[in-house]
C-alpha positions as CSV (number, residue, x, y, z in Angstrom):
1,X,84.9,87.1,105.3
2,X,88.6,87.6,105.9
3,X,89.7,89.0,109.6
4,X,90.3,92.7,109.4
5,X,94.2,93.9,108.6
6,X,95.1,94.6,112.4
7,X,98.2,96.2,111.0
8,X,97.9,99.6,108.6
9,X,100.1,100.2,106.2
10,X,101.2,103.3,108.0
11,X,102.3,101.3,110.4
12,X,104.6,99.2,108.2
13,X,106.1,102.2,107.4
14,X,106.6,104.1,110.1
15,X,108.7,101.5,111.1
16,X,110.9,100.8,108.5
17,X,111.1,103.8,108.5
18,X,112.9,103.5,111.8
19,X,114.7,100.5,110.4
20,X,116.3,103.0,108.0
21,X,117.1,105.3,109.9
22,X,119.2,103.0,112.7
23,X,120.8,100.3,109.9
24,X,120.1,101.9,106.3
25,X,118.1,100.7,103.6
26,X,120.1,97.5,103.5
27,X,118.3,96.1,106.8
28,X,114.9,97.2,105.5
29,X,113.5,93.7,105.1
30,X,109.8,91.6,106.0
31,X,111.4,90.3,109.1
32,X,112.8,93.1,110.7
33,X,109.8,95.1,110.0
34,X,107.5,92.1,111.5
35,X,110.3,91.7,114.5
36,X,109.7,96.0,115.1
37,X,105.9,95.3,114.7
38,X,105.9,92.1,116.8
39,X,104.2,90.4,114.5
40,X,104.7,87.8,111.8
41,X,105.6,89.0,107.9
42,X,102.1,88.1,107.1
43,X,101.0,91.5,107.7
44,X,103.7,93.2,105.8
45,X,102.9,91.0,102.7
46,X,99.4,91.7,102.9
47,X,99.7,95.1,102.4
48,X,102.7,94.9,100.0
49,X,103.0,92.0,97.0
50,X,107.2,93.0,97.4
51,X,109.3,94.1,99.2
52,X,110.3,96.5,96.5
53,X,107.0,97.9,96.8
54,X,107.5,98.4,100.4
55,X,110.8,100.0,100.1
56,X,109.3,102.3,97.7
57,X,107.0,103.6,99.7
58,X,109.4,104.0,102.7
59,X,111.8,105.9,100.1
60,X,108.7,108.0,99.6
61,X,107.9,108.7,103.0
62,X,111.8,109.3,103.9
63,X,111.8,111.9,101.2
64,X,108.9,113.8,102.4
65,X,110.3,114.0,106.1
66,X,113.3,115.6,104.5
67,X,111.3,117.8,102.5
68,X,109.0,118.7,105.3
69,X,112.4,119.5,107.6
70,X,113.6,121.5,104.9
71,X,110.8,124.1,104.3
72,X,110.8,124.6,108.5
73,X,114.3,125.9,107.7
């Protein structure tokens, strides 16, 4: 039986998510997300076969924050 995923996928991209926020999408890559996470890319590439898939999601999540802050305006 394979060890249990210590690191969620919300995780991941809560912080890329900060990633993106302090360097843009640009620095948005395994190892800085494993460097924020202190942990190795293995994680990251468990939960996502790409990074593509990863920055898609972050995308996602980016764009609901803004349309979250929008309708408390």
């Amino acid at each position: 039986m394979p060890p249990k995923v210590k690191v969620t996928k919300e995780e991941i991209i809560a912080a890329a998510l900060e990633i993106l926020r302090q360097k843009g999408m640009e620095a948005v890559n395994a190892r800085a997300v494993a460097a924020a996470l202190g942990c190795s890319t293995q994680p990251i590439f468990s939960n996502y076969s790409s990074m593509g898939a990863l920055q898609h999601d972050v995308l996602a999540a980016g764009y609901e924050i803004g349309r979250a802050s929008c309708r408390e305006r």
